[in-house]
N, C-alpha and C positions, 0 to 999 in steps of 0.2 A: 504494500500500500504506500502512496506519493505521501500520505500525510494527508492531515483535516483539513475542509475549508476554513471559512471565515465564518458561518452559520457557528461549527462544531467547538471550532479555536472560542469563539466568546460567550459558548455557550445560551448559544440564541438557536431557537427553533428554528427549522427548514421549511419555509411556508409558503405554500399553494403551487405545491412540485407533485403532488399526489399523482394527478392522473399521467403526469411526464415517469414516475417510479412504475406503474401500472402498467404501461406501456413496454416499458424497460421490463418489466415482468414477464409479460406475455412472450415477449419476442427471446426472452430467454429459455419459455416452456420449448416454446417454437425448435430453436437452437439445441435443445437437451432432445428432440425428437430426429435430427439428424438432418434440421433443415437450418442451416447455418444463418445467419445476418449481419450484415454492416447496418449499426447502426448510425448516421448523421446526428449527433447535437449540434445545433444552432442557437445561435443566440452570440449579442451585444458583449462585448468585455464587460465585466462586472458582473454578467446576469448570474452565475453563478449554476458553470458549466458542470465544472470539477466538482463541487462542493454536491452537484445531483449525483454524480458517476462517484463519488464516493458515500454516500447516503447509496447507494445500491450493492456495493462492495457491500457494507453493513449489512443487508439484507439480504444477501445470496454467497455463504461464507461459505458453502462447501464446494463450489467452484475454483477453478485454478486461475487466479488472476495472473497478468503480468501488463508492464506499464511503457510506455514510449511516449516522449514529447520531439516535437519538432520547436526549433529554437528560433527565434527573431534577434536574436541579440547578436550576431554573427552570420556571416555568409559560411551555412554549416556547412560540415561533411555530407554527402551524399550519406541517404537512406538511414541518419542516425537514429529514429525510432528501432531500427532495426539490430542498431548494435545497442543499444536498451533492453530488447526485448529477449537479443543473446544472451546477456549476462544474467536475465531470469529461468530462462527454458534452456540452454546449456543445451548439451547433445551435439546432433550432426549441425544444428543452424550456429552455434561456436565455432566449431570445428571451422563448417567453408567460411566462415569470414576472418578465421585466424589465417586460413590459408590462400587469402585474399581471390577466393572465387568471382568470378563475374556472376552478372545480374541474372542469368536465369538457372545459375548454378543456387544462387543465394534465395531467388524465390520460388523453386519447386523445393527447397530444404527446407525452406518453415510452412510452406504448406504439407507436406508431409509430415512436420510435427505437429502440427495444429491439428492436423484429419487423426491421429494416432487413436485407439482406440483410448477410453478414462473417462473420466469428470469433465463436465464442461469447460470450455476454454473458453477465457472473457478476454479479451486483448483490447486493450484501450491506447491509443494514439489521441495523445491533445494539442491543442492546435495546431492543425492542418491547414489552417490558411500561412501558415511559414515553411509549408510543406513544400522540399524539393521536387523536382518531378522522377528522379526516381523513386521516392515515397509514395507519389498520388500511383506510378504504374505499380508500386507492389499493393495498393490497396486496389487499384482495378484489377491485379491479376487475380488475389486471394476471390476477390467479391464472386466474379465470374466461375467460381470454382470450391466456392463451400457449401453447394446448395445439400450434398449431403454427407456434409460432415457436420457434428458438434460441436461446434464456434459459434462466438456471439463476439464479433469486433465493434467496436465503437469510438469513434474517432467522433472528437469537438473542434469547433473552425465557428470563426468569428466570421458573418455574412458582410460586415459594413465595413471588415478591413480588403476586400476584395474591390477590385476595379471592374466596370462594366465590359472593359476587354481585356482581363486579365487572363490567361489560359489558365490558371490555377479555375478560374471561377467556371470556365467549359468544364474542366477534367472533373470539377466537382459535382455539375450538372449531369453529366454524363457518368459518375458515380451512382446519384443518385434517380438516374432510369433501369438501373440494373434490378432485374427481378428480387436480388436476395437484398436490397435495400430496401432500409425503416428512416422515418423523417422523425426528430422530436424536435419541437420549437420549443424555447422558452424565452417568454415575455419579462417584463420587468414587475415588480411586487405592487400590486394593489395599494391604492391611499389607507387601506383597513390595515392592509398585512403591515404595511410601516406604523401604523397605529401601535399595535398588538408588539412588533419590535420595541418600539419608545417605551412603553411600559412606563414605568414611576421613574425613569432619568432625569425628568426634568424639561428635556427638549421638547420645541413645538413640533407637533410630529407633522401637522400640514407645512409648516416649511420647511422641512425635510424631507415632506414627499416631492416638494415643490422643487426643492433645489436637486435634489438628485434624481428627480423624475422615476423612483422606485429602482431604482436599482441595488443590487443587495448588496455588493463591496461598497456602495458610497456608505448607504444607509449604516452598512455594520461598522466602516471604519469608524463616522462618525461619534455613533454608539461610544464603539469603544473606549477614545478618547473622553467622554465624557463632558465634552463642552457646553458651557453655560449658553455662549455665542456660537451660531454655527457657520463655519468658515466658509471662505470664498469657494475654497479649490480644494480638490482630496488632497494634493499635492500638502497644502500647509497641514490635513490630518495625519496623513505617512511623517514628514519632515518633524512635526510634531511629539511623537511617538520614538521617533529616533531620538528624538533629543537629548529623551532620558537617556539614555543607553552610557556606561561607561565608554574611557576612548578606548580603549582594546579593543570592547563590546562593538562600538563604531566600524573600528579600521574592520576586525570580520566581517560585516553590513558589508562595507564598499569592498572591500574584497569579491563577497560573493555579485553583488552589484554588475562587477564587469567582468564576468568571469562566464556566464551564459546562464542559461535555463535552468542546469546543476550541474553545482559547485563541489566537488568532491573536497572532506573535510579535512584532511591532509592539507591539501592544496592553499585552503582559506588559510589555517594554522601558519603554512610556510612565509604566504604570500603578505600578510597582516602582521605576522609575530605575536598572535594574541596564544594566551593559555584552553583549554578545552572549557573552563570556568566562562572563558569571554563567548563564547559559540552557546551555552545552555543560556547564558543572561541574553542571548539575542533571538531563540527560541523560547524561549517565555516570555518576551514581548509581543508574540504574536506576531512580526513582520515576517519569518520565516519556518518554513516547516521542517521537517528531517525526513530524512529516506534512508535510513540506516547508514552507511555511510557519506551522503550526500547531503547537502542543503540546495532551499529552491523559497525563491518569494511566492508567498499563497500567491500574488496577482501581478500582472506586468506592469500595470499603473503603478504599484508600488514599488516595483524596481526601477523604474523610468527616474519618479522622482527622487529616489535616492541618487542614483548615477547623475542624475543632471545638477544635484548640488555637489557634486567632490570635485574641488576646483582641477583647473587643467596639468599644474605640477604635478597635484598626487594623482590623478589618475594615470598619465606617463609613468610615475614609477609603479604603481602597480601593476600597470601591464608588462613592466619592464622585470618585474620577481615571480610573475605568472609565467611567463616566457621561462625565465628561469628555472624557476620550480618544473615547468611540465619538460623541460631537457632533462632535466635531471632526471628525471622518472621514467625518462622512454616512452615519454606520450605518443603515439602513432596519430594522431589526429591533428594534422596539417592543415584543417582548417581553423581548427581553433590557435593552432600556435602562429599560422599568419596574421588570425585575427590580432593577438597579444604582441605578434611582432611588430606591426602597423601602426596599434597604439603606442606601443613603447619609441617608435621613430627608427624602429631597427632596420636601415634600407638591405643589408644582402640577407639578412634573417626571410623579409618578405619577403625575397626573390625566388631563396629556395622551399619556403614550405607554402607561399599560392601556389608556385608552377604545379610542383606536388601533387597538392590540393585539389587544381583545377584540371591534373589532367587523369585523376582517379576519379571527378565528376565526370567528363568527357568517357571513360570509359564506361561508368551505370548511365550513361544516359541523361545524367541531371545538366541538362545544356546550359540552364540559365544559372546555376551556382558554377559552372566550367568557364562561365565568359565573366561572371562576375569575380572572380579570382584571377583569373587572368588581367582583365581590367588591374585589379590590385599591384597585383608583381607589375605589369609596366608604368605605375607609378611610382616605383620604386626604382626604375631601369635605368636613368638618366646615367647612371654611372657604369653601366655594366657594358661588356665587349658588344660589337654591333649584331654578332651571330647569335649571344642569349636571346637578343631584344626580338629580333628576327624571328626564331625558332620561336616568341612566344605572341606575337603579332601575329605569323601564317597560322597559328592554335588559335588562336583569338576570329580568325576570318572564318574557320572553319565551325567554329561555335556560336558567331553570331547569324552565319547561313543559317542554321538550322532552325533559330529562333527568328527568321524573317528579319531580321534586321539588316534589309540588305545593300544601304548609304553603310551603315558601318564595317560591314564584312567588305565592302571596296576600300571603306578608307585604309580598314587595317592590313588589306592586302596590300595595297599600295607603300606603305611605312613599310612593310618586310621586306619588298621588292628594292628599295632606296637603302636599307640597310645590308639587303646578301650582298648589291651593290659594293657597297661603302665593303662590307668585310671580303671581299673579291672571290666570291664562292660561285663559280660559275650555276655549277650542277643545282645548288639551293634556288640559284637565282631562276632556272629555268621551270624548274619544279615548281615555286611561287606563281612563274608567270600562268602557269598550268592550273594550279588553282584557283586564280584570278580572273581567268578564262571562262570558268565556270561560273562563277559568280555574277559575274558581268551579262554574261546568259541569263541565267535567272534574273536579273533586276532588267532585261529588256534592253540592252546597251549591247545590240550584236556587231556593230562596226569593230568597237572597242575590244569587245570579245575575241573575233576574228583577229585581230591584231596579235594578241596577247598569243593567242595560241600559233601564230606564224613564228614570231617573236621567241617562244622556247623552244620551236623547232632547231630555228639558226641557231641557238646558243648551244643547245644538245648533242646537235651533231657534230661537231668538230671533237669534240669529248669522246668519243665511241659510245658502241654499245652500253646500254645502262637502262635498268628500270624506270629511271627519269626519264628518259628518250621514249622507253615504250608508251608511257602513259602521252608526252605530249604528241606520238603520231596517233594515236585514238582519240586525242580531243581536240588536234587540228582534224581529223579524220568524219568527227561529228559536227564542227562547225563548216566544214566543204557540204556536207549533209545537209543541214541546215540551208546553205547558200543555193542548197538544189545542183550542187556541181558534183552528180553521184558518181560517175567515172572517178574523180580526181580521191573522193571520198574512200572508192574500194582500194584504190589502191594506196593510200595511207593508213586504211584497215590492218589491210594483209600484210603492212610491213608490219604496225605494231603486232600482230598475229606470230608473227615469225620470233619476233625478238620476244613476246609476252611466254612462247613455249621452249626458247632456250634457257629461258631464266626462270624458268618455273612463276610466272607471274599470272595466277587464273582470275585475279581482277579485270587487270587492263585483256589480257585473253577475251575475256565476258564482252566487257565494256566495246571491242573490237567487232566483233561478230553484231553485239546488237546495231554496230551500226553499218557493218556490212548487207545483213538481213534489212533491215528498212532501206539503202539505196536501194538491193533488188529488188522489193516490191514497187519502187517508181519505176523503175525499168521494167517490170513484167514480167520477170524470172524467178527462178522459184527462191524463195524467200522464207517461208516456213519452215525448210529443216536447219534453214541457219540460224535460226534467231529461238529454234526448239535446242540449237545446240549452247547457246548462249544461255539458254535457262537452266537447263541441267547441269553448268558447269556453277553457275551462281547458287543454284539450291547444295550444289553437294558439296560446295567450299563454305554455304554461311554467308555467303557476300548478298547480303539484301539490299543494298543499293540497287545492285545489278540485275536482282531478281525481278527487284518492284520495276526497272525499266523495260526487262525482258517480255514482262506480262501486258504491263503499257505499248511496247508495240506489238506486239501478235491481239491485243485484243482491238487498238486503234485501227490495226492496217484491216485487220477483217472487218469492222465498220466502215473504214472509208470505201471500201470495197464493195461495200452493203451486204455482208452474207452475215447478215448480223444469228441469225441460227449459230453457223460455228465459234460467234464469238463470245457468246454467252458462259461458256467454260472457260476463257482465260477470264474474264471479268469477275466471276462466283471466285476460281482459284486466284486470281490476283487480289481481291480485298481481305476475304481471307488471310493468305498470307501477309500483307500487309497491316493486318489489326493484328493477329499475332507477334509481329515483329516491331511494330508500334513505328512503323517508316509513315510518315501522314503526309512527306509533299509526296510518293509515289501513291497515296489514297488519292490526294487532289487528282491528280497527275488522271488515273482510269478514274474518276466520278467527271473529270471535265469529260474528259472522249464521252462517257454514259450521257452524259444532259445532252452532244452533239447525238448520239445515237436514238435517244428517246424523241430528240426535234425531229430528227429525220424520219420515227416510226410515225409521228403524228401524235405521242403521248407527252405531248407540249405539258400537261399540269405536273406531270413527275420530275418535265424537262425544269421546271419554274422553281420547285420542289428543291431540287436537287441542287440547282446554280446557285439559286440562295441561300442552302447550307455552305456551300464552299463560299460564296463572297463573304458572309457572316460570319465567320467560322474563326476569321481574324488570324489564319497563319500560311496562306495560299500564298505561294510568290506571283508578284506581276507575272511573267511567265504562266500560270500556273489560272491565275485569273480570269486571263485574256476569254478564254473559250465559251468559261458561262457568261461572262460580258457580255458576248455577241448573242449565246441563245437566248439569254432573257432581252437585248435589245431587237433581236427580232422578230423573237412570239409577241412581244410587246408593239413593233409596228402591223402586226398582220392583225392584232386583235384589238389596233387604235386606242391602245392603253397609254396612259403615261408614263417615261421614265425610258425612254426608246433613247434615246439620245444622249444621256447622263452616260448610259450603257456604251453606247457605240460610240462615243468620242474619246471615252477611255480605253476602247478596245484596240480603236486606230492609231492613238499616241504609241500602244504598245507593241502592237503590232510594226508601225513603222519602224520603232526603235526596236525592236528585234534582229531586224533586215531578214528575216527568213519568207520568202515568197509564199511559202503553201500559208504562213500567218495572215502576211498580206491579204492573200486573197481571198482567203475566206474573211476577213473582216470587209473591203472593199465592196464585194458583193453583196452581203449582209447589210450595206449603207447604201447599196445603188435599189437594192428591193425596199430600203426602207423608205427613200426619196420617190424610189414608181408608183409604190402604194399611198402615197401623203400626194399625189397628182402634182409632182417637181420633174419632168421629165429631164432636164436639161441637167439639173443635180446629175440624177442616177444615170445617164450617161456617164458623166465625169468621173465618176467610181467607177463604172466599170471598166471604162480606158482604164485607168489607176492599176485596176486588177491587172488587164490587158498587159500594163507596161513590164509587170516580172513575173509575165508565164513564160519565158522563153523557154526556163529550166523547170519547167512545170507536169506533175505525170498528169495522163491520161485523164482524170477523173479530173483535176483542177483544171486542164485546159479545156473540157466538157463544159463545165458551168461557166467558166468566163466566155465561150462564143456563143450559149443562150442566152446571158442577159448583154452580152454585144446586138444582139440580132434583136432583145426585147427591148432595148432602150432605143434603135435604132441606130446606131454605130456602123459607119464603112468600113468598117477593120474587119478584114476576112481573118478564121479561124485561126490556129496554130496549131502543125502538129496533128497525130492521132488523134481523135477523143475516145471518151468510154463508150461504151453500148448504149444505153441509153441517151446518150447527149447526139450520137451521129444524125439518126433521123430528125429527130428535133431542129437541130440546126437545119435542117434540110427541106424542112416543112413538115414533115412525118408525122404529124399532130398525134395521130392515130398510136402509131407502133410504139411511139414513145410512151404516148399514156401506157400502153400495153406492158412495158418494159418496166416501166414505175410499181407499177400494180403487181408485177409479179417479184419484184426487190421488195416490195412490203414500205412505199414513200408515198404514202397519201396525197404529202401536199405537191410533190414535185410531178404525181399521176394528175392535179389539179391544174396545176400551172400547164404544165403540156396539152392538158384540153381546153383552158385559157388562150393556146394560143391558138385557136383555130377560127375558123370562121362559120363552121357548121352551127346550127343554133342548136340541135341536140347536144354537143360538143360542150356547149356555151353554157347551158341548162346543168348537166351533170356536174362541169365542175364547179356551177353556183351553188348546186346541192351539197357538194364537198367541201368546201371553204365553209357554209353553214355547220358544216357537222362536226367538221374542224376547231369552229369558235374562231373563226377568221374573220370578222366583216370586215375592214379595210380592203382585204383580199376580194371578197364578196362585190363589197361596192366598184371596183373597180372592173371587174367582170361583167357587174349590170349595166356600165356607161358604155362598153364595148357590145353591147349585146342592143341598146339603144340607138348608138350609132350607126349600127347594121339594121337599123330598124325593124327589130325584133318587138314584140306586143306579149302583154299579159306576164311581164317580166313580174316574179317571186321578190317581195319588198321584204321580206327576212325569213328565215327558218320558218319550216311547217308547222313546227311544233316546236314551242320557245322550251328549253332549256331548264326545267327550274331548280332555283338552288336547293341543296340541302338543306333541312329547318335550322340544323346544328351548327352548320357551316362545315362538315364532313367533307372533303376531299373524296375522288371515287378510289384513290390509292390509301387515303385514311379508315375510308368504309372497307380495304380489302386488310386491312389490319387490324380493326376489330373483328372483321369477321374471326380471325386466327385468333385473337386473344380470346373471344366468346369460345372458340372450340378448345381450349386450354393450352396452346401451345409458348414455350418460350420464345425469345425475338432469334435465339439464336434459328431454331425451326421456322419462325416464321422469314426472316431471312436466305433462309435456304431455298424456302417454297415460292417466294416472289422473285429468288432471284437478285436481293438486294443487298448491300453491306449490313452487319448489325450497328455500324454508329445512324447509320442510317436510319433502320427501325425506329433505334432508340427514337429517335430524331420523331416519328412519326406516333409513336408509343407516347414521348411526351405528347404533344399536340393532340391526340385523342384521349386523352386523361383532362387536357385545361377544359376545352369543349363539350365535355360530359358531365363539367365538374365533379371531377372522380379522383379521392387522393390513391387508391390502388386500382389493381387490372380486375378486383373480383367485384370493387363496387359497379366499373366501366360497365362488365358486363352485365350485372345485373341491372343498371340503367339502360344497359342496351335491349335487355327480352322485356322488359318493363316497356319501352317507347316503341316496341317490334322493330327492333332493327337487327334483331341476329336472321343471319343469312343459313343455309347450309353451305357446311365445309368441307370439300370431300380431301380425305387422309392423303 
């Protein structure tokens, strides 16, 4: 046990937490039947989180507790609830992390001890909102995976310290749609309950209620003190309190104060020089609790206001005998001793235990404590060789990629590029340029990009042979790609191909072939057992970058291709694997192609659906962006919606600055359809030229659609090139064969637009019935002015039959989701059965819970056979 609240410490009752205990009850019965829970507390700092989850320890004692906090007081260690929770549970989850196993060594080891057969297991993690992210993915993995074991987790997280795009606050959203998740809120104390507190103290208890707005640390600190007056600020009731305290008594306070979350008692002793007498006299004043060997402030407000009164001398030296002290003892935890180094002004001390620090985050996964530590060390670098600075600059680029931050992952490439530079490290220097290459890509700077990756070619090659040489002919290999220049592409493939299998490099190997395999399929050759070989060489080395790309183009190229049937299995196995492996720009990467694929099935609401999770989503690179931009900026002009243009001006910025043509052109077309259908002809000419202008290196399918909407806008520019099969006749007048050709690729709208273009008034008729059915009227209306024109009669003034909305506002992709939830299945099942990612679900699973106003899936469905909306489901 951490230790009593402030309730227990002053001997004041726990009041109007009952039904929050009750709750926590059930979901324990729940949990002791072999259907595990995470539980979510919520609530306000002060509300008095710990002080319930300890009032239930009380009540449920023949359970196996153990305890983990995540720290704010430092930029932690990766996953430290977890080296907490070792030192309680002992066994194999000790063992791999004494033998510094990686992350999914370290979380199937305590899910195997937590699933063991015994006594319930209550595992409590508090606050999670200073949770790293490899802490939120071991509580997403555990959650996804105790539905039958006997666990009951319960982690507390402050809701108002999260930001509205914080990914902490997704990851915890997306915690909580997981079926084995339970919500408890707790509110602040009733004006009665602070009544019933005040008791015969003397204080007004209405301006007590008043001033602390019920919350239970103001209310009890208050209390405590006993003040006749009641103070401005808790800050003067902690400060207060401390007062008393002998100075021994003190220096332990500030000791523990700067020192983190807990303070091991050793440590404070060493750090203060107080006697074990000054540590009980500061534990009887209630400021701090014990944990057997540790100390820990009952509340962060009251650590805050201690630390912010110890002036800025003695804070330096304590950090400077904390530093000390934890050398001495063979602390292993490099993040806390960079923190103490930091404090103390120790410049090579932070050099060497952030780099540490930050690149033991870097390998769990915790991106944003790996850049925030890195950050660290190079404010500390001014003095160090140009090759430290460098080597932690190009770590720095690499980790703020990943967390979309991608102005700073160029800046910081850029600074390591000017320092290998400065230290004359050729090989470094080209390898730099190579990942800056990438970068540059991703933030939509393909000129710059292109450079970069020329740029470490010249430098490489004069060097010979080298692993750094292989990589930069595979990423100038994928920027020729890019350029549409597939010849030049294959064969900087296949060099790096060559060099990647002398040197046993199955990375760049991968990375090779996938971009060998997408030239072929612009060229029309076979291309599937290349880019099949490329994925099997990334599943069976682990290398999930490669994988997630591998999946990305076998499920892209069979989409563009339109045989969307076979591409349905790289798409089910690529997110898949992708959520397993927790890779989320290669999730964007195939949910962008899926919104292109569903616009092109005609399932535009999934298509809207889906764009808007990834725009909203807040960690999509521009790159990454681009593709739902244009789908919802075009289902948006064809359905005369607003917000058409917001879409497509940002698509086109990005698209330009990409310089890759097939980006181009799909955006330019998508703004030359949106200007035909808004009756701009002159516009949408101008786009299509646009497109026109970089098809020269353009396959089949992209030169297709650019000399249709040449020919629909009215453009003298003859064709370029082959087209696809469906685009030949078309151009040609083929009104007919085309529709025919559309229709059997399974493209609604593109079977519309081909019968759009004819001049038969059956022709004219069928595809106004299609644009209705579709929820096109833009598209509609301007079929009707060409069917006028032709003076045609008895013209259809909207759909047969209007449309009507659902009463709920149900979605007909949300109503195929309840339907699954009414027939009892998980999201992971219903995912499987639709075909769809599980964050997705989730994604849908929330939204038909708001809409039902349902807090579980058994209320949903019971509101759902109650209002007859359950459907039949067949298995």
């Amino acid at each position: 046990m951490i230790g009593t609240g402030w309730a227990h410490t002053f001997g004041m009752e726990l009041l109007e937490r009952e039904s929050a205990l009750a709750a926590l009850a059930g979901y324990a019965r729940e949990a002791r039947r072999g259907d595990g829970r995470l539980v979510l507390v919520a609530g306000e700092a002060g509300v008095g989180k710990s002080a319930l989850v300890e009032q239930f320890q009380c009540d449920l004692p023949d359970a196996r507790w153990s305890w983990g906090a995540c720290d704010g007081l430092f930029t932690p260690r990766p996953l430290g609830p977890l080296y907490d929770l070792a030192s309680q549970l002992g066994g194999e989850l000790e063992d791999v992390l004494r033998a510094g196993g990686d992350r999914e060594e370290l979380f199937r080891a305590v899910l195997r001890q937590l699933s063991e057969p015994g006594p319930l297991d209550v595992v409590v993690v508090e606050d999670v909102h200073w949770a790293d992210e490899a802490t939120v993915d071991l509580l997403r993995f555990v959650t996804r995976r105790i539905k039958n074991a006997n666990v009951l987790l319960i982690a507390t997280y402050r809701e108002e310290d999260l930001a509205a795009g914080d990914p902490l606050r997704a990851a915890l959203g997306e915690l909580a749609r997981q079926p084995a998740t339970r919500r408890v809120g707790l509110a602040p104390l009733s004006a009665d309950a602070v009544r019933r507190l005040v008791g015969s103290s003397g204080l007004d208890a209405a301006a007590l209620y008043q001033l602390t707005g019920g919350n239970p640390f103001y209310v009890t600190a208050v209390i405590a003190v006993g003040a006749t007056e009641i103070p401005v600020a808790v800050r003067d009731v902690v400060l207060t309190r401390a007062a008393r305290l002998s100075i021994q008594a003190s220096a332990a306070l500030d000791a523990v104060a700067l020192t983190g979350a807990r303070a091991d008692v050793r440590l404070v002793q060493s750090v203060s020089d107080c006697p074990p007498s000054a540590v009980d006299e500061v534990l009887a004043s209630g400021l701090l609790a014990g944990d057997g060997g540790s100390l820990r402030f009952r509340h962060e407000i009251a650590r805050l206001a201690v630390e912010q009164a110890i002036p800025p001398h003695r804070r330096s030296l304590t950090h400077a005998r904390a530093l000390a002290a934890l050398e001495a003892a063979s602390c292993d935890d490099d993040a806390q001793l960079a923190f103490h180094a930091e404090g103390a002004g120790d410049a090579s001390a932070v050099l060497r235990y952030a780099a540490a620090a930050a690149r033991r985050a870097a390998k769990l996964a915790s991106h944003r404590e790996a850049a925030a530590q890195f950050e660290r060390a190079l404010r500390f670098a001014a003095g160090a060789p140009p090759a430290t600075a460098a080597r932690l600059y190009d770590e720095l680029a690499d980790e703020a990629e990943l967390l979309d931050r991608w102005q700073d992952a160029t800046e910081a490439g850029e600074r390591a590029l000017t320092l290998w530079r400065q230290a004359g490290d050729q090989l470094r220097e080209g390898a730099t340029l190579c990942r800056l290459s990438r970068v540059l890509t991703g933030s939509c700077s393909g000129l710059a990009a292109a450079a970069a990756a020329e740029a470490a070619v010249a430098i490489l090659e004069p060097l010979g042979a080298s692993a750094e040489l292989a990589v930069a002919y595979a990423r100038l290999a994928g920027r020729r790609m890019l350029n549409g220049e597939d010849d030049a592409a294959i064969a900087l493939a296949r060099r790096a191909q060559a060099l990647a299998e002398s040197l046993n490099l199955p990375e760049t190997l991968s990375d090779a072939l996938n971009t060998e395999g997408s030239c072929a399929a612009n060229q029309e050759a076979d291309w599937a057992t290349t880019l099949n070989r490329a994925l099997e060489i990334a599943v069976a080395h682990g290398l999930q970058r490669q994988a997630g790309r591998a999946y990305w183009n076998l499920y892209s190229i069979h989409c563009w291709q339109r045989r969307f049937d076979e591409a349905e299995r790289y798409y089910v196995e690529g997110i898949a694997y992708c959520d397993e492996h927790d890779i989320d720009s290669w999730t964007f990467c195939l949910q962008g192609v899926r919104s292109d694929a569903l616009e092109l099935m005609g399932r535009w609401e999934e298509a809207v659906s889906l764009s808007d999770d990834i725009l909203t989503g807040g960690s999509a690179s521009p790159l990454n962006r681009l593709g739902p931009l244009t789908v919802l900026g075009v289902i948006r002009a064809r359905q005369g919606a607003p917000g058409c243009w917001e879409c497509l001006d940002e698509a086109a910025a990005s698209a330009d600055g990409s310089g890759e043509p097939a980006r181009i052109i799909h955006v330019r077309l998508a703004r030359a359809e949106a200007y035909w259908l808004a009756g701009e002809p002159g516009s949408a000419l101008l786009e299509a030229e646009l497109a026109d202008d970089v098809c020269s290196q353009a396959d089949p399918w992209e030169r297709g659609a650019v000399a249709v909407w040449l020919r629909r806008t009215g453009s003298a520019r003859p064709p370029r090139g082959e087209l696809a099969e469906p685009y030949r006749p078309q151009v040609a007048g083929g009104w007919a064969e085309s529709a025919r050709r559309w229709t059997i690729l399974g493209c609604p709208y593109e079977t519309a637009l081909a019968l759009h273009d004819a001049d038969d008034e059956v022709a004219l008729r069928r595809a106004l019935t299609m644009f209705h059915d579709l929820g096109a009227p833009a598209a509609a209306k301007i079929t009707r002015q060409k069917m006028r024109r032709l003076g045609f009669r008895s013209i259809p003034a909207g759909p047969r039959t209007a449309t009507s909305t659902h009463p709920l506002g149900l979605t007909r992709r949300q109503l195929e989701v309840l339907d699954l939830i009414c027939a009892g299945h998980t999201n992971a099942e219903i995912a499987a059965k639709l075909f769809i990612s599980i964050k997705t679900v989730d994604h849908h699973v929330c939204a038909v819970l708001a809409k039902l106003d349902a807090p579980t899936r058994g209320v949903a469905a019971s509101h759902a056979a109650r209002l007859g909306l359950v459907r039949a489901v067949q298995s």
